[in-house]
PDB file of N, CA, C and O in Angstrom:
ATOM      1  N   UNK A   1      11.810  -0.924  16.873  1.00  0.00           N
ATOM      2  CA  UNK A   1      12.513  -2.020  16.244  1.00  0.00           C
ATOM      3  C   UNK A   1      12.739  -1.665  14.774  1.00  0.00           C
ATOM      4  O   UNK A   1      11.927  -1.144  14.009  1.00  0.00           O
ATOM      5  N   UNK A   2      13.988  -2.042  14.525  1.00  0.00           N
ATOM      6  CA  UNK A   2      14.334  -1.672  13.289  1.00  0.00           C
ATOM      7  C   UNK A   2      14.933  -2.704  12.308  1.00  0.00           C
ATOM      8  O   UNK A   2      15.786  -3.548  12.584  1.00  0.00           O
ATOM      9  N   UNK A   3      14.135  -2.417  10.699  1.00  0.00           N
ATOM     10  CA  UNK A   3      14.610  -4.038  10.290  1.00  0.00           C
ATOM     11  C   UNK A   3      15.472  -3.795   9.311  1.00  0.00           C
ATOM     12  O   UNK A   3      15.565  -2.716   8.726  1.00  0.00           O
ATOM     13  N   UNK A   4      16.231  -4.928   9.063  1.00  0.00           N
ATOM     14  CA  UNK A   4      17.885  -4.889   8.232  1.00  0.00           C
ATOM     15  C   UNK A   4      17.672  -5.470   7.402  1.00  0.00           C
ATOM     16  O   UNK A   4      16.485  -5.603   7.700  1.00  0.00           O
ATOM     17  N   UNK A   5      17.794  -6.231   6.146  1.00  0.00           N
ATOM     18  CA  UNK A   5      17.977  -6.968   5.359  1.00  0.00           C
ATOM     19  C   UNK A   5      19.008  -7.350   4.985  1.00  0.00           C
ATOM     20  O   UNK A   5      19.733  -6.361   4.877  1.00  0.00           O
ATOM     21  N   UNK A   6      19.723  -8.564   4.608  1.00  0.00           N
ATOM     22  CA  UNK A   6      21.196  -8.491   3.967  1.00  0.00           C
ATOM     23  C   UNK A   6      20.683  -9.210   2.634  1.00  0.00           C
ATOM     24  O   UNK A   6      20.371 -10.399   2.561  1.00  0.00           O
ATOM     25  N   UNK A   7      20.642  -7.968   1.244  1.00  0.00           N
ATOM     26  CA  UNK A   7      20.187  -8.145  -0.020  1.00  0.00           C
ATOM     27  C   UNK A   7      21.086  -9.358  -0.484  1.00  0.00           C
ATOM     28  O   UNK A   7      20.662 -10.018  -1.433  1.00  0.00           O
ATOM     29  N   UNK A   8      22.194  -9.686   0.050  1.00  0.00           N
ATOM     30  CA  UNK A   8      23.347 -10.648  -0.508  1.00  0.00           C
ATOM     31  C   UNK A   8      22.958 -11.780  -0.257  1.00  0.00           C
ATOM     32  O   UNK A   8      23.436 -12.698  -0.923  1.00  0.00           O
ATOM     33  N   UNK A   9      21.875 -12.102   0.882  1.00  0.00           N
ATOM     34  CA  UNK A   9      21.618 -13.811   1.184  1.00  0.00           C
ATOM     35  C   UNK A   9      20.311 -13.583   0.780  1.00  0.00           C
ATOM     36  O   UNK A   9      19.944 -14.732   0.532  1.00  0.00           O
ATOM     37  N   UNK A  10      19.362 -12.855   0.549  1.00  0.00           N
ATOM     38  CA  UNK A  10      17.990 -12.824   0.584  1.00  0.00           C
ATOM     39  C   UNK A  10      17.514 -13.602  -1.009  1.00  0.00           C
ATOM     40  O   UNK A  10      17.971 -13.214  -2.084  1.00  0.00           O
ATOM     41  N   UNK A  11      16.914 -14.295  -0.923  1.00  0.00           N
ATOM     42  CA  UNK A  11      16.095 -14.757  -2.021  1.00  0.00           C
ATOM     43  C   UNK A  11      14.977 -14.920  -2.350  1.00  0.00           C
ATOM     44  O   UNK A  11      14.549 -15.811  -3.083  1.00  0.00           O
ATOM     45  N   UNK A  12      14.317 -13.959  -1.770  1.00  0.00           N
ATOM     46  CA  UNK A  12      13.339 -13.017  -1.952  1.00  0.00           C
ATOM     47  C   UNK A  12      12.270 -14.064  -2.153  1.00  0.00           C
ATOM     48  O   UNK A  12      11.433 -13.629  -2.944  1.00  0.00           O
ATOM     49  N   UNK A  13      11.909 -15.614  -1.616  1.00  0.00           N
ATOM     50  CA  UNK A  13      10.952 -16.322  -1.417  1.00  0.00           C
ATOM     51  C   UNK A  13       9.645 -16.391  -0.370  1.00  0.00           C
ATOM     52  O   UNK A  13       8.955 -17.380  -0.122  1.00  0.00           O
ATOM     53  N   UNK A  14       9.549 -15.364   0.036  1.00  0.00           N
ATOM     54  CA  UNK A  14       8.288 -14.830   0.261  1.00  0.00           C
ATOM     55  C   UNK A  14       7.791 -15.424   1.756  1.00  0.00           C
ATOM     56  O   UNK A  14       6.680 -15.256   2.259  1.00  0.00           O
ATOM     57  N   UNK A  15       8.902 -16.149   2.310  1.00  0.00           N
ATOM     58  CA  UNK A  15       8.608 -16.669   3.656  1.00  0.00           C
ATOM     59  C   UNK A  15       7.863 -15.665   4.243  1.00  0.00           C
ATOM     60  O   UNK A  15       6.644 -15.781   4.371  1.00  0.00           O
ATOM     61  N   UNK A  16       8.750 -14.247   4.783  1.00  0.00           N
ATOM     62  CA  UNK A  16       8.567 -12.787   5.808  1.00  0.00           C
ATOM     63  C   UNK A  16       7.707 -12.468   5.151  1.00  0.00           C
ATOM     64  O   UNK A  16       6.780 -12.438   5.960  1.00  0.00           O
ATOM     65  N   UNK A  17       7.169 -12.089   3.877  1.00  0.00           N
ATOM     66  CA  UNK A  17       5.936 -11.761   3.485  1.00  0.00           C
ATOM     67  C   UNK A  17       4.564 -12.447   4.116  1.00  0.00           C
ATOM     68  O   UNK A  17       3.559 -11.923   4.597  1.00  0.00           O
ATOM     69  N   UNK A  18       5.077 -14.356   3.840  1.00  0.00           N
ATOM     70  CA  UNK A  18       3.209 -14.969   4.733  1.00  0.00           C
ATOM     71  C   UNK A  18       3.103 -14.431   5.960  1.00  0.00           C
ATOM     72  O   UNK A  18       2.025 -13.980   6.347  1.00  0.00           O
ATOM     73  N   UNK A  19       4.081 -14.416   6.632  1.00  0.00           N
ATOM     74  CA  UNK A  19       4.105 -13.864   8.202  1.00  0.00           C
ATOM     75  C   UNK A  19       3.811 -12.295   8.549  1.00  0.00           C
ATOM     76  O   UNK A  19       3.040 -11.810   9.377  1.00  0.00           O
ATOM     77  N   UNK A  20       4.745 -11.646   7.576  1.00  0.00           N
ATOM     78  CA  UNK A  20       4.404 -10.013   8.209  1.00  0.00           C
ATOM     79  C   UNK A  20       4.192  -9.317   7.103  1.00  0.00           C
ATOM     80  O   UNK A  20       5.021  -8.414   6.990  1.00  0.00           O
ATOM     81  N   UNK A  21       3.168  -9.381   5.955  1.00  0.00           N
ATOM     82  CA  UNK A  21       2.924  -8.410   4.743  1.00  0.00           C
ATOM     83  C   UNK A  21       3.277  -7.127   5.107  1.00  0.00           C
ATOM     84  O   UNK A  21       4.111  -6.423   4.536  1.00  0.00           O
ATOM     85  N   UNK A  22       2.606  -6.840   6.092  1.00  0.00           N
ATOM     86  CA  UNK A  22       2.622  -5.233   6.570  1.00  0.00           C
ATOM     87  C   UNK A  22       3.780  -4.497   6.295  1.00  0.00           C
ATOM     88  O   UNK A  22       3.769  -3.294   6.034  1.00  0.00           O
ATOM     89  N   UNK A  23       4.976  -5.338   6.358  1.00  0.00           N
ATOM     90  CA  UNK A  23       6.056  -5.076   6.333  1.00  0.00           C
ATOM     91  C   UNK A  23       6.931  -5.441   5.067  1.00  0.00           C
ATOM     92  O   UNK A  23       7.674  -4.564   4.626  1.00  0.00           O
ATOM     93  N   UNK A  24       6.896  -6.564   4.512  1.00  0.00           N
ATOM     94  CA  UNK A  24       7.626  -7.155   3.664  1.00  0.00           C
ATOM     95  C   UNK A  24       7.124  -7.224   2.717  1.00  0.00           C
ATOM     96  O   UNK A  24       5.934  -7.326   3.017  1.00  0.00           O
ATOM     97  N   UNK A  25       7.255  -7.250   1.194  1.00  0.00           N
ATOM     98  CA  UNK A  25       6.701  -6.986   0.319  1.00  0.00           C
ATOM     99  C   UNK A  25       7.548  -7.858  -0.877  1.00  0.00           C
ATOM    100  O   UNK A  25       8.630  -7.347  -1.166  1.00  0.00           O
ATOM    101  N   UNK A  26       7.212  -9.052  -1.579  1.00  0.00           N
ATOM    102  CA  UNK A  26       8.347  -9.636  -2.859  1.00  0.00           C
ATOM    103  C   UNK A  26       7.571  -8.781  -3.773  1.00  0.00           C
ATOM    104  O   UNK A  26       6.344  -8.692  -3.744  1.00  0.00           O
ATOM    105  N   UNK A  27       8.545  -7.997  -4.791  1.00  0.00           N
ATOM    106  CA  UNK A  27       7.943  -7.883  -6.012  1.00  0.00           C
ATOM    107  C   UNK A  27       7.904  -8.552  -7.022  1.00  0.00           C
ATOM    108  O   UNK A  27       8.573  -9.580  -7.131  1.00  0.00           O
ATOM    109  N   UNK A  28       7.205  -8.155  -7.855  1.00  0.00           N
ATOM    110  CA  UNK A  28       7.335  -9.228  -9.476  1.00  0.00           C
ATOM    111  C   UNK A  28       8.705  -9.426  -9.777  1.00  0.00           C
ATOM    112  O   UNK A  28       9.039 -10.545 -10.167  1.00  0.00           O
ATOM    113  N   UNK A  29       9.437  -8.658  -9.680  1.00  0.00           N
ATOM    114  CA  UNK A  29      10.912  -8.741 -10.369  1.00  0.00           C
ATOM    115  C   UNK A  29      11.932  -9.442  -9.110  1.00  0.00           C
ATOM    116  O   UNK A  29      13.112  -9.359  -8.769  1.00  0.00           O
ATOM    117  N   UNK A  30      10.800 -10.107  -8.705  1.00  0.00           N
ATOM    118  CA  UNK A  30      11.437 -10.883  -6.889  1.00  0.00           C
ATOM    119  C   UNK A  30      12.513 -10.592  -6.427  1.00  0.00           C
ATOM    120  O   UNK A  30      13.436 -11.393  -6.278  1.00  0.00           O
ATOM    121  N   UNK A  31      12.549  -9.021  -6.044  1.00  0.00           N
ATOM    122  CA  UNK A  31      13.360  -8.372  -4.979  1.00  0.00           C
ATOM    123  C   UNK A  31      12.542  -8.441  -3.935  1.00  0.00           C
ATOM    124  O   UNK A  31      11.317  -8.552  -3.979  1.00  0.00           O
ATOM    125  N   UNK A  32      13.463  -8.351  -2.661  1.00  0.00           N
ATOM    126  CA  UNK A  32      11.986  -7.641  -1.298  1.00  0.00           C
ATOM    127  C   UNK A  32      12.203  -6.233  -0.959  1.00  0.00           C
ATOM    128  O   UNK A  32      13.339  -5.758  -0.955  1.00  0.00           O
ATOM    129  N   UNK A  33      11.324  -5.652  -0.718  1.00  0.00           N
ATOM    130  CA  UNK A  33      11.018  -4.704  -0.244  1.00  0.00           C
ATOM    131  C   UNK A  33      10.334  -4.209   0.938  1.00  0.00           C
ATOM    132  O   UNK A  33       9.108  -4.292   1.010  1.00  0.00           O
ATOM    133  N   UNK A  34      11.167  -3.599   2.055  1.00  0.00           N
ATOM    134  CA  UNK A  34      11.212  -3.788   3.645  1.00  0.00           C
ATOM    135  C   UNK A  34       9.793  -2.137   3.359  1.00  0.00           C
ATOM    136  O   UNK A  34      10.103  -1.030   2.919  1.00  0.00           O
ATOM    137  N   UNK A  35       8.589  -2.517   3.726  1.00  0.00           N
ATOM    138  CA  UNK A  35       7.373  -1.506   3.786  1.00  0.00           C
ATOM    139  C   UNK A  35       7.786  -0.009   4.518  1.00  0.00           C
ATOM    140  O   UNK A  35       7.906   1.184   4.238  1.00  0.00           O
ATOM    141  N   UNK A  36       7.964  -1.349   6.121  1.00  0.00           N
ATOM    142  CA  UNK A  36       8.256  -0.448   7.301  1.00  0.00           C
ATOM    143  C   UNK A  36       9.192  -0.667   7.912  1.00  0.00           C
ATOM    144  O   UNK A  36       9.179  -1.622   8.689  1.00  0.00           O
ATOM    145  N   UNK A  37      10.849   0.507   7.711  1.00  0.00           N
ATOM    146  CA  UNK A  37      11.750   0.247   8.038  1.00  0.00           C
ATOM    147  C   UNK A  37      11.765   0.411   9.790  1.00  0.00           C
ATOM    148  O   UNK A  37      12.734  -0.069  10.378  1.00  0.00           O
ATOM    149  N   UNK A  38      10.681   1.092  10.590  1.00  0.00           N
ATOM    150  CA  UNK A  38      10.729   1.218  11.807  1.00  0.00           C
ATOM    151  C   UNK A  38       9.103   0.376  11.725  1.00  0.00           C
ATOM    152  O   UNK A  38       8.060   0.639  11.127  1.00  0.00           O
ATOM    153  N   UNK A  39       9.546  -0.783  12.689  1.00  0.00           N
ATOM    154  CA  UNK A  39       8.313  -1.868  12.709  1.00  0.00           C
ATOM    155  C   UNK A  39       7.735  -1.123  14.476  1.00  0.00           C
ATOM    156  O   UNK A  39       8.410  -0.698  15.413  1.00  0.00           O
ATOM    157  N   UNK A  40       6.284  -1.243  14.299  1.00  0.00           N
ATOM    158  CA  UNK A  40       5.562  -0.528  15.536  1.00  0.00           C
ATOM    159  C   UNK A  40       5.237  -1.627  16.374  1.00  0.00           C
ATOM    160  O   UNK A  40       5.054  -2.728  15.856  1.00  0.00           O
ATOM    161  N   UNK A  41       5.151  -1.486  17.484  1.00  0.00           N
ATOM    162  CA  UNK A  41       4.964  -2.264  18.523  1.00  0.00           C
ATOM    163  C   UNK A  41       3.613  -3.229  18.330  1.00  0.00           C
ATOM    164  O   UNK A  41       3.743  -4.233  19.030  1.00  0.00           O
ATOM    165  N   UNK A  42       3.111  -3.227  18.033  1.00  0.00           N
ATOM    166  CA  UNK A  42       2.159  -4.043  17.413  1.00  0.00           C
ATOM    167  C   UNK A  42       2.391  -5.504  16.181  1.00  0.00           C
ATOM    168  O   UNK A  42       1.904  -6.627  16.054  1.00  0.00           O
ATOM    169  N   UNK A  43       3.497  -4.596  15.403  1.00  0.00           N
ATOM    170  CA  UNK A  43       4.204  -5.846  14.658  1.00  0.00           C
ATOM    171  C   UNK A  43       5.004  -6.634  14.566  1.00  0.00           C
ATOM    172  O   UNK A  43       5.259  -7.468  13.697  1.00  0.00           O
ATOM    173  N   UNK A  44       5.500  -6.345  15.634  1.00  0.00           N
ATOM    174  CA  UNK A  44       6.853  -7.168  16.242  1.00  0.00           C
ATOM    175  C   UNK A  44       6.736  -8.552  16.640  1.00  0.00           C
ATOM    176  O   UNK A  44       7.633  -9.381  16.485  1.00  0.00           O
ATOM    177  N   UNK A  45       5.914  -8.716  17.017  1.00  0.00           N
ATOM    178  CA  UNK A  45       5.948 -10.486  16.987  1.00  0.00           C
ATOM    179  C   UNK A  45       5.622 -11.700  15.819  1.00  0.00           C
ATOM    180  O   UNK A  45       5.758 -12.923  15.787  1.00  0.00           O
ATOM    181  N   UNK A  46       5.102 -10.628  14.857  1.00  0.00           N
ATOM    182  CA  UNK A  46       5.213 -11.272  13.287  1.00  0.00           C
ATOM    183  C   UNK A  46       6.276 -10.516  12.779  1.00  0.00           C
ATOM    184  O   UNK A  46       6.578 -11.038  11.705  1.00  0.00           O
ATOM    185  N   UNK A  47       6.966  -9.597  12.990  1.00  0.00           N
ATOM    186  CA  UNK A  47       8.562  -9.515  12.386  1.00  0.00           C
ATOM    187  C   UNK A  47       9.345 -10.263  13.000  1.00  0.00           C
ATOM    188  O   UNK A  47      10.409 -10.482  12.423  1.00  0.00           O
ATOM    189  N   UNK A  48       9.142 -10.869  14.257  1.00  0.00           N
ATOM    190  CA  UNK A  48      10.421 -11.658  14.839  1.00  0.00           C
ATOM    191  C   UNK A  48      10.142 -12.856  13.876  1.00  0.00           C
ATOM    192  O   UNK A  48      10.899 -13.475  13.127  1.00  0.00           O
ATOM    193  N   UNK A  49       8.837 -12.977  14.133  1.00  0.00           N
ATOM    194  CA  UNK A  49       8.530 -14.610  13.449  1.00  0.00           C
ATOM    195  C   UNK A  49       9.093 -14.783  11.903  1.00  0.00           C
ATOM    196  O   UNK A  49       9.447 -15.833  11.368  1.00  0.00           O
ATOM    197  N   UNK A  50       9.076 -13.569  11.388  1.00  0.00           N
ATOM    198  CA  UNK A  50       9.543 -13.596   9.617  1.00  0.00           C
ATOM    199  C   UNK A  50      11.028 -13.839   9.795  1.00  0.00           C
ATOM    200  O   UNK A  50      11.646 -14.786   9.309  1.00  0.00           O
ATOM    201  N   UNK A  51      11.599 -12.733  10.658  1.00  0.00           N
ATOM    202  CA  UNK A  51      12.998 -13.269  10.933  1.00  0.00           C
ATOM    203  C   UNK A  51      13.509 -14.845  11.670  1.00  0.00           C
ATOM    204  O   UNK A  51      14.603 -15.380  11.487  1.00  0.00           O
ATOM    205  N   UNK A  52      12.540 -15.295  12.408  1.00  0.00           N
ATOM    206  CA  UNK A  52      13.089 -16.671  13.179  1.00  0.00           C
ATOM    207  C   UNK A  52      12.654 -17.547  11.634  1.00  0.00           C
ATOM    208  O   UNK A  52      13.299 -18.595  11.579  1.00  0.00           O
ATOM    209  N   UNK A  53      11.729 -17.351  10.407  1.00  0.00           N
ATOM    210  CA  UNK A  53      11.771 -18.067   9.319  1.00  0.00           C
ATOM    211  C   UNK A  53      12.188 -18.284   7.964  1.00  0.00           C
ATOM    212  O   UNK A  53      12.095 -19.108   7.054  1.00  0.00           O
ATOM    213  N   UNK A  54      12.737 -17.060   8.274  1.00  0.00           N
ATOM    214  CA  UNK A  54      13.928 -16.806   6.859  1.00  0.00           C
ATOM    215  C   UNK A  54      14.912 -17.995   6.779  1.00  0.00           C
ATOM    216  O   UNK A  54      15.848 -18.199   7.553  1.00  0.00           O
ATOM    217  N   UNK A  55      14.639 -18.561   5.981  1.00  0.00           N
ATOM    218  CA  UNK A  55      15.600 -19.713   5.459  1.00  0.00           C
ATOM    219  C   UNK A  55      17.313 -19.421   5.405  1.00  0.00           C
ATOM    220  O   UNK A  55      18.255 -20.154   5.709  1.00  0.00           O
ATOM    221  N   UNK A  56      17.266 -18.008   4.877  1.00  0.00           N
ATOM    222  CA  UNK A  56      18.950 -17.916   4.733  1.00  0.00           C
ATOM    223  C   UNK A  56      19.113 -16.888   5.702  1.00  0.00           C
ATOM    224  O   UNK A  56      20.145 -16.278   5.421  1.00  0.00           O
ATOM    225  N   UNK A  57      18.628 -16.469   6.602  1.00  0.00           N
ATOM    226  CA  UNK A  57      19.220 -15.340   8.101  1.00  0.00           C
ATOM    227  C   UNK A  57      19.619 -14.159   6.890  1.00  0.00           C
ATOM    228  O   UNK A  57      20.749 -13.865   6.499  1.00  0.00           O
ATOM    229  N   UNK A  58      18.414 -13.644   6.482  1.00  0.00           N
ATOM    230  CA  UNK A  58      18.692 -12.439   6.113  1.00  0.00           C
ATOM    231  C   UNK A  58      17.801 -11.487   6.627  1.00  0.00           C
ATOM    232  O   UNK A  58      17.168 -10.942   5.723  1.00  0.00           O
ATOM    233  N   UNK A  59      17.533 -11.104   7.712  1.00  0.00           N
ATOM    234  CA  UNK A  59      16.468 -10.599   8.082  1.00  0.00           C
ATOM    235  C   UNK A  59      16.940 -10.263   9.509  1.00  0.00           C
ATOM    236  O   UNK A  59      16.876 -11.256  10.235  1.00  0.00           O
ATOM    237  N   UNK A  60      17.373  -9.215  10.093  1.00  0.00           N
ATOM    238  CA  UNK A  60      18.224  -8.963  11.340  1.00  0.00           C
ATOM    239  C   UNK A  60      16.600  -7.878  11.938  1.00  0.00           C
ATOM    240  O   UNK A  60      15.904  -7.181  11.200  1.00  0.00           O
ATOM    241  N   UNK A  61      16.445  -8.066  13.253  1.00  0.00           N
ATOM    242  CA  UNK A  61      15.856  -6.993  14.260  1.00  0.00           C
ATOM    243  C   UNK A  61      16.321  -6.459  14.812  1.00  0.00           C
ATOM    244  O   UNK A  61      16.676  -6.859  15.921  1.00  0.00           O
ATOM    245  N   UNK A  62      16.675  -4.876  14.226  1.00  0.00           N
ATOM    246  CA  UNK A  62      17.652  -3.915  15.797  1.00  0.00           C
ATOM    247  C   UNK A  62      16.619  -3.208  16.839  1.00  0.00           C
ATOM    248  O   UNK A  62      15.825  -2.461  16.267  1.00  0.00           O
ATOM    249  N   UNK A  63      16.469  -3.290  18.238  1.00  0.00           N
ATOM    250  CA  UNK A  63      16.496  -2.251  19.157  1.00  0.00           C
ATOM    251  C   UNK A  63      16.418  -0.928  18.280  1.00  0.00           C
ATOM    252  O   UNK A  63      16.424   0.176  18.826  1.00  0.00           O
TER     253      UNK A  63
END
């Protein structure tokens, strides 16, 4: 699984971070920063969940 971001809607409020740190990361200068661009089978059901809670659908899961 592979994760997308669209930097244009993201507002970097830290939803996908409570859910999947492992992966998502806000920095101080509150950009996000995707950890693990290939998410392992193990994290995928807290990356879906960051994506089903992203407020503005910036957060896509590819196959």
């Amino acid at each position: 699984m592979k994760v997308v971001v669209d930097y244009d809607l993201c507002e970097a409020n830290g939803l996908c971070m409570q859910h999947c740190p492992e992966v998502f990361r806000v920095e101080d200068d509150d950009t996000l920063t995707v950890l693990l661009a290939e998410v392992p089978d193990e994290l995928s059901a807290k990356c879906q969940e960051a994506e089903r809670r992203c407020p503005r659908q910036a957060i896509q899961l590819e196959d």
